[in-house]
Backbone atoms as SQL, in Angstrom:
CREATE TABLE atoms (id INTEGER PRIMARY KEY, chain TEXT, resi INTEGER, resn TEXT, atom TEXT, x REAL, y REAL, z REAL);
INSERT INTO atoms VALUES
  (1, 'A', 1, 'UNK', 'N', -39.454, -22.312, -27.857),
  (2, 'A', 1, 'UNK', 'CA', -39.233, -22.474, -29.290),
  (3, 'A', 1, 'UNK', 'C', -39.357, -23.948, -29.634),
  (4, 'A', 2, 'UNK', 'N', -39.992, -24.335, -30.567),
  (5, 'A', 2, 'UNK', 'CA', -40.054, -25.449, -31.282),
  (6, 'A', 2, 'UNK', 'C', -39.293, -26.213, -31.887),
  (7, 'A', 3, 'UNK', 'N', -38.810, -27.464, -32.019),
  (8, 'A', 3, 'UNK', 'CA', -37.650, -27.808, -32.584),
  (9, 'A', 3, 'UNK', 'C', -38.362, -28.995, -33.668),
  (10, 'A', 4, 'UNK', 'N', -38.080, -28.530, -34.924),
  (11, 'A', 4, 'UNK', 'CA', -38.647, -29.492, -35.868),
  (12, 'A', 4, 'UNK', 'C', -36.803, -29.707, -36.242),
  (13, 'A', 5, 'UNK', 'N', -37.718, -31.477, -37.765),
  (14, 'A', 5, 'UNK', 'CA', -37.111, -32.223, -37.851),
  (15, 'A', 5, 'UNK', 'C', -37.919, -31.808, -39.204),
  (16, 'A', 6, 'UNK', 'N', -36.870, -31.970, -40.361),
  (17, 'A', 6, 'UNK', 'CA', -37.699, -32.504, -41.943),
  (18, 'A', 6, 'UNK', 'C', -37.180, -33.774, -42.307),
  (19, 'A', 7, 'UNK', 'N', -37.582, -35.086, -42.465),
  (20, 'A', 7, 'UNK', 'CA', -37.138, -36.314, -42.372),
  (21, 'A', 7, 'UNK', 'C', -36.723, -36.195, -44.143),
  (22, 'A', 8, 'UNK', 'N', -35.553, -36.900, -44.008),
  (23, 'A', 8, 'UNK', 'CA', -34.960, -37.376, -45.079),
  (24, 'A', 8, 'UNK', 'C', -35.855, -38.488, -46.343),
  (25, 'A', 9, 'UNK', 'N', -36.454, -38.819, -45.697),
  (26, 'A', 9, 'UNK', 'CA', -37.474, -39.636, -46.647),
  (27, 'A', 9, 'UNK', 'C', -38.485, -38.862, -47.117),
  (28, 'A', 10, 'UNK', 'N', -38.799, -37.923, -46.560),
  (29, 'A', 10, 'UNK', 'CA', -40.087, -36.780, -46.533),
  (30, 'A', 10, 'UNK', 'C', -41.315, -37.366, -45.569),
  (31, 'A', 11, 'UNK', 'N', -41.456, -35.896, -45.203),
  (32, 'A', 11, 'UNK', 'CA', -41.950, -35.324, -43.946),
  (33, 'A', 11, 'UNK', 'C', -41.639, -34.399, -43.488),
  (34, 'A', 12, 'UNK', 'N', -42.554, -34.388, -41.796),
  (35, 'A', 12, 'UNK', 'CA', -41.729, -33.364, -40.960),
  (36, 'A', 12, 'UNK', 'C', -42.420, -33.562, -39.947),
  (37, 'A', 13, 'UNK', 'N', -41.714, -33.593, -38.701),
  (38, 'A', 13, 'UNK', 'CA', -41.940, -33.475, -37.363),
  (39, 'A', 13, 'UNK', 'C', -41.333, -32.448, -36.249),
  (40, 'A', 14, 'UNK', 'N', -41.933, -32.627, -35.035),
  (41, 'A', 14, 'UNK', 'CA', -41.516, -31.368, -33.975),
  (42, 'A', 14, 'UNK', 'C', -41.343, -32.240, -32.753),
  (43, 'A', 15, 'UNK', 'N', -39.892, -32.179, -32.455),
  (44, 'A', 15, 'UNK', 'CA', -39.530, -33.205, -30.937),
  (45, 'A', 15, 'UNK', 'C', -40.422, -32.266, -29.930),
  (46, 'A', 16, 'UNK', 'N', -41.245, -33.336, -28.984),
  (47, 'A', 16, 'UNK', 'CA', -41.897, -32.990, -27.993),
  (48, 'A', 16, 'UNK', 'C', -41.298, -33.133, -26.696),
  (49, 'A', 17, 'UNK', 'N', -39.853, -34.481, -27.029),
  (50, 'A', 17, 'UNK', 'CA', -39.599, -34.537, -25.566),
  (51, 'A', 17, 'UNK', 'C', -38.093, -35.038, -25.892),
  (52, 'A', 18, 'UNK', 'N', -36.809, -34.694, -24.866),
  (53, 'A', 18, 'UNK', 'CA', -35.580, -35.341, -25.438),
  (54, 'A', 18, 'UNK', 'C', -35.108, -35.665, -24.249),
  (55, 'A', 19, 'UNK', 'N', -34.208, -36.787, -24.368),
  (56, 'A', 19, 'UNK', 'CA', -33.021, -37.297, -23.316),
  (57, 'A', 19, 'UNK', 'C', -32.169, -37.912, -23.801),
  (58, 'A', 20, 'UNK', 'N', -31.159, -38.361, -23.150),
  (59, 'A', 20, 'UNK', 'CA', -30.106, -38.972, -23.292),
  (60, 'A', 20, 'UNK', 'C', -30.366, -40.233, -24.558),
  (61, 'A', 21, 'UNK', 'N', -31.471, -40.724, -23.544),
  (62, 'A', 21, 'UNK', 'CA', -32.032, -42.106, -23.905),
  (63, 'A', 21, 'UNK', 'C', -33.182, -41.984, -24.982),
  (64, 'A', 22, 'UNK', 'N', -33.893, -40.827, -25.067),
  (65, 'A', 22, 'UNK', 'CA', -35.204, -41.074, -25.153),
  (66, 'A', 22, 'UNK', 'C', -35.607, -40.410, -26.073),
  (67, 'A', 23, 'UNK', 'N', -36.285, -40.184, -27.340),
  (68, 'A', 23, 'UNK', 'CA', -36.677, -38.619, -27.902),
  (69, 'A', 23, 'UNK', 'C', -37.855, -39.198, -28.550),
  (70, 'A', 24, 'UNK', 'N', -39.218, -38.175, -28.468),
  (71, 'A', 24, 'UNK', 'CA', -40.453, -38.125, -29.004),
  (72, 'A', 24, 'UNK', 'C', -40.722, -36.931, -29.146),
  (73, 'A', 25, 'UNK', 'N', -41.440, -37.604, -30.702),
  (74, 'A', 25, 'UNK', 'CA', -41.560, -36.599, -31.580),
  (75, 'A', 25, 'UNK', 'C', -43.475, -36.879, -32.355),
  (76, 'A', 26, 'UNK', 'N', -44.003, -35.188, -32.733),
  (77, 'A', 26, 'UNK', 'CA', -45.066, -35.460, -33.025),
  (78, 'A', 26, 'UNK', 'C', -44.512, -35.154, -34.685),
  (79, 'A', 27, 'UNK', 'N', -44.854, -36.236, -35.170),
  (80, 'A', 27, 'UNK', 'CA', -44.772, -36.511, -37.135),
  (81, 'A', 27, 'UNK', 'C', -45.819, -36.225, -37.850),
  (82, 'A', 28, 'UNK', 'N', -45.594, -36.168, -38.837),
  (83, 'A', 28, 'UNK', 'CA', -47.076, -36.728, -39.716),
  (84, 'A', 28, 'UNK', 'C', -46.983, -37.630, -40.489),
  (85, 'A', 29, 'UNK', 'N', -45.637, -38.122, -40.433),
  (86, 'A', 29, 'UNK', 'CA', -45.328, -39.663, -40.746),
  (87, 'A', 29, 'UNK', 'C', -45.098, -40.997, -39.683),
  (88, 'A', 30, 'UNK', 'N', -45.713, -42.051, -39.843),
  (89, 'A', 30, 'UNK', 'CA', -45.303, -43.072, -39.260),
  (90, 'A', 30, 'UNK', 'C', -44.350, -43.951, -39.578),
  (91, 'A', 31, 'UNK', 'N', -43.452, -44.197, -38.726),
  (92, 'A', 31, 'UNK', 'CA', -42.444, -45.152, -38.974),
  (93, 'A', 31, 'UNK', 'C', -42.461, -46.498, -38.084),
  (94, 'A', 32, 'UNK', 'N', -42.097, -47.931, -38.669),
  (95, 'A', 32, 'UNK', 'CA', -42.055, -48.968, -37.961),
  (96, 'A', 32, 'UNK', 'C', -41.322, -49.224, -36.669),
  (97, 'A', 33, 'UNK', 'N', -41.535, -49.851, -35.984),
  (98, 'A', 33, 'UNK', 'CA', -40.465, -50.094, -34.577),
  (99, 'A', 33, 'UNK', 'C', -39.440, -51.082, -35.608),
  (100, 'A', 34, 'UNK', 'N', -38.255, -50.430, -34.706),
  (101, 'A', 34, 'UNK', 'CA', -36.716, -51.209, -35.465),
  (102, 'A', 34, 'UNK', 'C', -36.094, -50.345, -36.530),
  (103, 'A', 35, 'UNK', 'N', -36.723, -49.316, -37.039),
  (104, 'A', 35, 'UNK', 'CA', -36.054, -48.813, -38.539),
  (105, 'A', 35, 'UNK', 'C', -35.377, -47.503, -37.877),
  (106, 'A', 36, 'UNK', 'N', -34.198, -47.056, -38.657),
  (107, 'A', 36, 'UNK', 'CA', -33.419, -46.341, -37.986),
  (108, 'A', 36, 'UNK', 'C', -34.050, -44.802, -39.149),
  (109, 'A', 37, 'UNK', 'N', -33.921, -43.451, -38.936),
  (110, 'A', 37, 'UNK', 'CA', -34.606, -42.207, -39.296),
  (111, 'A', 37, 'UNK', 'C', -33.492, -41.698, -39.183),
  (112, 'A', 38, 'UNK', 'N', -34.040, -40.526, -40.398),
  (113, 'A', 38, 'UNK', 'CA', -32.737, -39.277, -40.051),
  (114, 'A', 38, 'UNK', 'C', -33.293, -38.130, -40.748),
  (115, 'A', 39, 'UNK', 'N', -33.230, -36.990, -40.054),
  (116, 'A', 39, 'UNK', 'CA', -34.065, -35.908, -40.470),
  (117, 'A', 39, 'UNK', 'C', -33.204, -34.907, -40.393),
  (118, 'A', 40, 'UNK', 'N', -33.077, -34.004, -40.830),
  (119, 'A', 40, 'UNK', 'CA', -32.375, -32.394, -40.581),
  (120, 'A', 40, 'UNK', 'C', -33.032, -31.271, -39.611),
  (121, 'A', 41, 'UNK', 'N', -32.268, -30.292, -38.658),
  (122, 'A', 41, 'UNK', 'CA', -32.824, -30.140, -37.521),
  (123, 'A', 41, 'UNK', 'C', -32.925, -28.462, -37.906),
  (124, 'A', 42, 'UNK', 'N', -34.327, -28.161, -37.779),
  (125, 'A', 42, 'UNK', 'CA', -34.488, -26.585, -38.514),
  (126, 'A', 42, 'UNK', 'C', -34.413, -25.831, -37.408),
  (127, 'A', 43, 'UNK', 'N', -34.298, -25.869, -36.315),
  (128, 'A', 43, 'UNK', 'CA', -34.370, -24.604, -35.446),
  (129, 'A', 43, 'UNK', 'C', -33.417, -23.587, -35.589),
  (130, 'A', 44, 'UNK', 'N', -33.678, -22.570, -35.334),
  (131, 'A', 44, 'UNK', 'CA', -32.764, -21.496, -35.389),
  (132, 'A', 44, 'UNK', 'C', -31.716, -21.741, -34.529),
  (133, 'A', 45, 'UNK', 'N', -30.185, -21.300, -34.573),
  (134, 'A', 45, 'UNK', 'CA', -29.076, -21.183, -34.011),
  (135, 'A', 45, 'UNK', 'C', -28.589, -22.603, -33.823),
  (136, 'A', 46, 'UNK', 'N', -28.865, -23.670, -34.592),
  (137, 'A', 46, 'UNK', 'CA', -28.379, -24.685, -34.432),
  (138, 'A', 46, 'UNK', 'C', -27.343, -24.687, -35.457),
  (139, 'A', 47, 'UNK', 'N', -27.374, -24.132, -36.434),
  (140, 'A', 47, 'UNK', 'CA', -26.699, -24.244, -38.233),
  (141, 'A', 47, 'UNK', 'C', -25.037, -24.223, -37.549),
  (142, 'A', 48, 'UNK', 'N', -24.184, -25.710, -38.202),
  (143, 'A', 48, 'UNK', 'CA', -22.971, -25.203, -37.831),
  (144, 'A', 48, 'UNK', 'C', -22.300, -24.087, -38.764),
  (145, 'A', 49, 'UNK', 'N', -21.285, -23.309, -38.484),
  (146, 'A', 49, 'UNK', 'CA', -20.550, -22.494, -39.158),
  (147, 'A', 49, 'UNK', 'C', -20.784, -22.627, -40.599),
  (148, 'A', 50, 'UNK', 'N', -20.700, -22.078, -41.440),
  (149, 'A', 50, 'UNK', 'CA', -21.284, -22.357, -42.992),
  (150, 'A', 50, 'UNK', 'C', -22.249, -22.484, -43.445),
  (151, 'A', 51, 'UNK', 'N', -23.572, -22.819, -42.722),
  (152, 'A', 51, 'UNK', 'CA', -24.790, -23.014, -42.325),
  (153, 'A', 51, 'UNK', 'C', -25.528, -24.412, -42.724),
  (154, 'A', 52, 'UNK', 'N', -24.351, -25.222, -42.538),
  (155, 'A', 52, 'UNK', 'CA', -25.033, -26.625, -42.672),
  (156, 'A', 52, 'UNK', 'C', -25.794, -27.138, -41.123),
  (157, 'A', 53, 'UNK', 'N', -27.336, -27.790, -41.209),
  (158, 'A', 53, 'UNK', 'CA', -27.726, -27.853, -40.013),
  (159, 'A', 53, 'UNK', 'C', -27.550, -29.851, -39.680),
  (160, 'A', 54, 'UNK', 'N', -27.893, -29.815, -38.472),
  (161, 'A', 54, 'UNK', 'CA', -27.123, -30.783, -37.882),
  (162, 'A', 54, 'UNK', 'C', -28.471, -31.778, -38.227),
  (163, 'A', 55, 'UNK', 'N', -27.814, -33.265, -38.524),
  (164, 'A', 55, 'UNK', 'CA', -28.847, -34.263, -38.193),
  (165, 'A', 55, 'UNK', 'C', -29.267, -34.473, -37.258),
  (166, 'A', 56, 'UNK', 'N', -30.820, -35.458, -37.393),
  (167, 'A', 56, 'UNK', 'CA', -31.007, -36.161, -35.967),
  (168, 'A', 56, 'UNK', 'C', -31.295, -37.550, -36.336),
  (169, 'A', 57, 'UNK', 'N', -30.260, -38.955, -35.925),
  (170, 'A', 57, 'UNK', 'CA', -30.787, -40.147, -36.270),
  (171, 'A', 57, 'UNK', 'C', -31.599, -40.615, -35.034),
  (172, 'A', 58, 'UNK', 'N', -32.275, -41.738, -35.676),
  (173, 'A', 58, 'UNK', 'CA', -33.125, -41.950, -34.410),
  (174, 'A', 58, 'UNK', 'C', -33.615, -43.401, -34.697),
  (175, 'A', 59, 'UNK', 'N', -33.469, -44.344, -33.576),
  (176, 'A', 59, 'UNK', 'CA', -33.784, -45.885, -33.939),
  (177, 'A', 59, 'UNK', 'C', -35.016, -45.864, -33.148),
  (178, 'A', 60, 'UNK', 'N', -36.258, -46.004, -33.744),
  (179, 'A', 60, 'UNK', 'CA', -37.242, -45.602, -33.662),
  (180, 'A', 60, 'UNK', 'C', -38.201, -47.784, -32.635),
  (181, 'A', 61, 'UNK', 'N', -39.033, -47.086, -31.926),
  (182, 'A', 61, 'UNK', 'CA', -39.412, -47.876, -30.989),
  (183, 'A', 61, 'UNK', 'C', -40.516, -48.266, -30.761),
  (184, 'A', 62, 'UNK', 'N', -41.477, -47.339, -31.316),
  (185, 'A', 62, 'UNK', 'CA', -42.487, -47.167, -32.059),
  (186, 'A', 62, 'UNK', 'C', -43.284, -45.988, -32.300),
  (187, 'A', 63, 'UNK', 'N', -44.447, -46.272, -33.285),
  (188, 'A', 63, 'UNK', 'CA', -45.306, -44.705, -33.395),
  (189, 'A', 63, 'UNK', 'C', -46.994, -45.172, -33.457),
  (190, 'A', 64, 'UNK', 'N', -47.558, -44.049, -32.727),
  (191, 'A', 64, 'UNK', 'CA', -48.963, -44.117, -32.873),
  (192, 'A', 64, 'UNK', 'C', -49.851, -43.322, -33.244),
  (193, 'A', 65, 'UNK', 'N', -50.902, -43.404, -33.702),
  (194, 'A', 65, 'UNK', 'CA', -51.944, -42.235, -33.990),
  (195, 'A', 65, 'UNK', 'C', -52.319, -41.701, -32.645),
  (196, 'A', 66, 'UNK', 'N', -52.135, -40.083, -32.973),
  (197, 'A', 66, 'UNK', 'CA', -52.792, -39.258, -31.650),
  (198, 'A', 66, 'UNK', 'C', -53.996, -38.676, -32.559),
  (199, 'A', 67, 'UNK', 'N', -55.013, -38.326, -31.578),
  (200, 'A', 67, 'UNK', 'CA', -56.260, -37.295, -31.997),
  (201, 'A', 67, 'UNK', 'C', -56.138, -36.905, -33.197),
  (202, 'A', 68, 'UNK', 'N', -55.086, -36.057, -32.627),
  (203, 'A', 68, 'UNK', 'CA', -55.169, -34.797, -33.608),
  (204, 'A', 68, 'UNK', 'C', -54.191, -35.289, -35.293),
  (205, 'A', 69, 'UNK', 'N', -54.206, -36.392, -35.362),
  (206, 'A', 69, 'UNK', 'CA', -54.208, -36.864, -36.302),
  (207, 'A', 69, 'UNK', 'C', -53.161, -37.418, -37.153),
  (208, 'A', 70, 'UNK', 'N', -51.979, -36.748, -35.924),
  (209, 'A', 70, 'UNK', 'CA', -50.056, -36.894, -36.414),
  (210, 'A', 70, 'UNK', 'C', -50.013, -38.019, -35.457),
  (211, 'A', 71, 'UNK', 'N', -48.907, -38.790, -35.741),
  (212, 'A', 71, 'UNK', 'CA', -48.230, -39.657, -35.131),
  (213, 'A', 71, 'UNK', 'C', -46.533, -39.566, -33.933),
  (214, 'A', 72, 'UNK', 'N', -47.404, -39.385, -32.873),
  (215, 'A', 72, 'UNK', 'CA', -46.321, -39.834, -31.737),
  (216, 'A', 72, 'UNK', 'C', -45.077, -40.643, -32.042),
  (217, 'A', 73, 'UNK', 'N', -44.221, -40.520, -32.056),
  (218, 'A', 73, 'UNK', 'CA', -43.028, -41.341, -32.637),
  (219, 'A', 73, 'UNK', 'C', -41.504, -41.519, -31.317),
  (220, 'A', 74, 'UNK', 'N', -41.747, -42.610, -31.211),
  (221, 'A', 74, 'UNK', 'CA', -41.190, -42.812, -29.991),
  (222, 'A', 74, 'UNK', 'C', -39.698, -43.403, -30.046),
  (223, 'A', 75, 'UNK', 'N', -38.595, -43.272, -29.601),
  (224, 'A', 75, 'UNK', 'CA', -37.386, -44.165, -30.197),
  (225, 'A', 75, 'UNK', 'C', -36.237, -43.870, -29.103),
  (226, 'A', 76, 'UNK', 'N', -34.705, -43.908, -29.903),
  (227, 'A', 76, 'UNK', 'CA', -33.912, -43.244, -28.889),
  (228, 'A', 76, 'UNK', 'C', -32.527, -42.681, -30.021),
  (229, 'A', 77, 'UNK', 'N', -32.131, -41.828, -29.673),
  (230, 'A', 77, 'UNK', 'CA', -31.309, -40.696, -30.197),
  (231, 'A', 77, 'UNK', 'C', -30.257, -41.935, -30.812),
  (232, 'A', 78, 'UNK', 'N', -29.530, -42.029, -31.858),
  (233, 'A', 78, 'UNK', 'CA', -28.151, -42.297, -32.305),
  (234, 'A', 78, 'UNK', 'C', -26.996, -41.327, -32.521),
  (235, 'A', 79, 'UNK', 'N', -26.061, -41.433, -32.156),
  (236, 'A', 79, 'UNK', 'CA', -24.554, -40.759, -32.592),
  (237, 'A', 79, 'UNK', 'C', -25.011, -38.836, -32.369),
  (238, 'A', 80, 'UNK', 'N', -25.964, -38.887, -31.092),
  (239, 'A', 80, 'UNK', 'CA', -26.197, -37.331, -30.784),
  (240, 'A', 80, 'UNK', 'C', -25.124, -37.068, -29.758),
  (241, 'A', 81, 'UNK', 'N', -24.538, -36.326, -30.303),
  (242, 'A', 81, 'UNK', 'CA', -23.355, -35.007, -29.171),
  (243, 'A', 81, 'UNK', 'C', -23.700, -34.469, -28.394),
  (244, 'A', 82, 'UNK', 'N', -23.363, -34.653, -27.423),
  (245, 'A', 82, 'UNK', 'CA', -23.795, -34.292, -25.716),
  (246, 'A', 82, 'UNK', 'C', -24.046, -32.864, -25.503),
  (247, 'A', 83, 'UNK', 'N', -23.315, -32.110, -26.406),
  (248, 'A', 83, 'UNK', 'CA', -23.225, -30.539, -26.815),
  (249, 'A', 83, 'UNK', 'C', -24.735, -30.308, -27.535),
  (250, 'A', 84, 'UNK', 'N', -24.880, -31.181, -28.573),
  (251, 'A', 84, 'UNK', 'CA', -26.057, -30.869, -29.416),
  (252, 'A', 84, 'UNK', 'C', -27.216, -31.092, -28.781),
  (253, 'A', 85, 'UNK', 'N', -27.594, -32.349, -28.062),
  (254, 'A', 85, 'UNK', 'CA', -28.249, -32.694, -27.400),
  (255, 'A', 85, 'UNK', 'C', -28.395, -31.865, -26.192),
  (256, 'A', 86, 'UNK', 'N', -27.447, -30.901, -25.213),
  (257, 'A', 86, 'UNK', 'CA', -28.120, -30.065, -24.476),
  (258, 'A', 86, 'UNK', 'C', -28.353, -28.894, -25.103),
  (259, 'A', 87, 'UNK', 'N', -28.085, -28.661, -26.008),
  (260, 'A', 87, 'UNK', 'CA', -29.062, -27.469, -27.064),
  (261, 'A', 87, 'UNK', 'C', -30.519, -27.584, -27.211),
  (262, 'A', 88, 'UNK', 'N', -30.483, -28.871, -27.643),
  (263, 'A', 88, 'UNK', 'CA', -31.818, -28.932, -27.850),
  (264, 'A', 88, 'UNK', 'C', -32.712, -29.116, -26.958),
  (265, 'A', 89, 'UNK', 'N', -32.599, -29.994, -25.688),
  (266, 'A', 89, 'UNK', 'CA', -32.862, -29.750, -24.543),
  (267, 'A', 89, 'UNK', 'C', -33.572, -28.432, -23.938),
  (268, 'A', 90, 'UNK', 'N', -32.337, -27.485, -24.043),
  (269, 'A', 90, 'UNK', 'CA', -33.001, -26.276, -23.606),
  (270, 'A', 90, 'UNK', 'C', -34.041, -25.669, -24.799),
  (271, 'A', 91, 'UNK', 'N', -33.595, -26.161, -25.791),
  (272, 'A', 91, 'UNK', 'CA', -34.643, -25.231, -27.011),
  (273, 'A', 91, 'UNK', 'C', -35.964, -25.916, -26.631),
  (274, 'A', 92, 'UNK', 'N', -36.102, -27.248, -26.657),
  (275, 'A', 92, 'UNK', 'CA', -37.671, -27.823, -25.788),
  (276, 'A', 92, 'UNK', 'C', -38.218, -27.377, -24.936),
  (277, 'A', 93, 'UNK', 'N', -37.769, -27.618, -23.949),
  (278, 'A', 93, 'UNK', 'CA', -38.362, -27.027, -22.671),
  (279, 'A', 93, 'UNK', 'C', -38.494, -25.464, -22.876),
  (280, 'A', 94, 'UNK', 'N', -38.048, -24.451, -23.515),
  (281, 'A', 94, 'UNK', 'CA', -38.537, -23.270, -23.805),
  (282, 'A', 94, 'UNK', 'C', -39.752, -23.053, -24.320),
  (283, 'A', 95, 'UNK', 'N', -40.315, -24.773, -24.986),
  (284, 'A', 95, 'UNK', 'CA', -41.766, -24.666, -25.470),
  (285, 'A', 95, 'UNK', 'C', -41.553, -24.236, -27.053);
């Protein structure tokens, strides 16, 4: 399952890869190295109780044009919950 992001500024992206340290994401927005992001996290079964869904901030490290025409966006997780963060984890690697 896929784990998108709809960025608070507008956009939308799909994390390709997560860690502790680390999270990349394919966008269709580019953002500068140094600026901090925050997007809302659409995957299913994430919504807490009431169905508000969880942020994702992210102090971003940099981004580049790939091929296919979105931007690689490279950074590292802020104020993510070790709980939330192995959620999503497994929701990645499920593809």
């Amino acid at each position: 399952m896929s784990v998108s992001v709809v960025w608070a500024r507008g956009g939308e992206a799909r994390i390709v890869s997560l860690s502790a340290d680390a999270v990349s994401l394919a966008s269709n927005a580019p953002w500068p190295p140094g600026s901090r992001i925050e997007g809302t996290l659409t995957a299913e079964g994430l919504a807490a109780p009431g169905g508000a869904r969880p942020i994702l901030r992210i102090k971003v490290h940099g981004s580049r044009r790939t091929p296919e025409g979105d931007f690689l966006v490279e950074g590292r997780p802020i104020d993510l919950a070790r709980s939330l963060r192995e959620r999503l984890e497994a929701l990645v690697a499920q593809g």
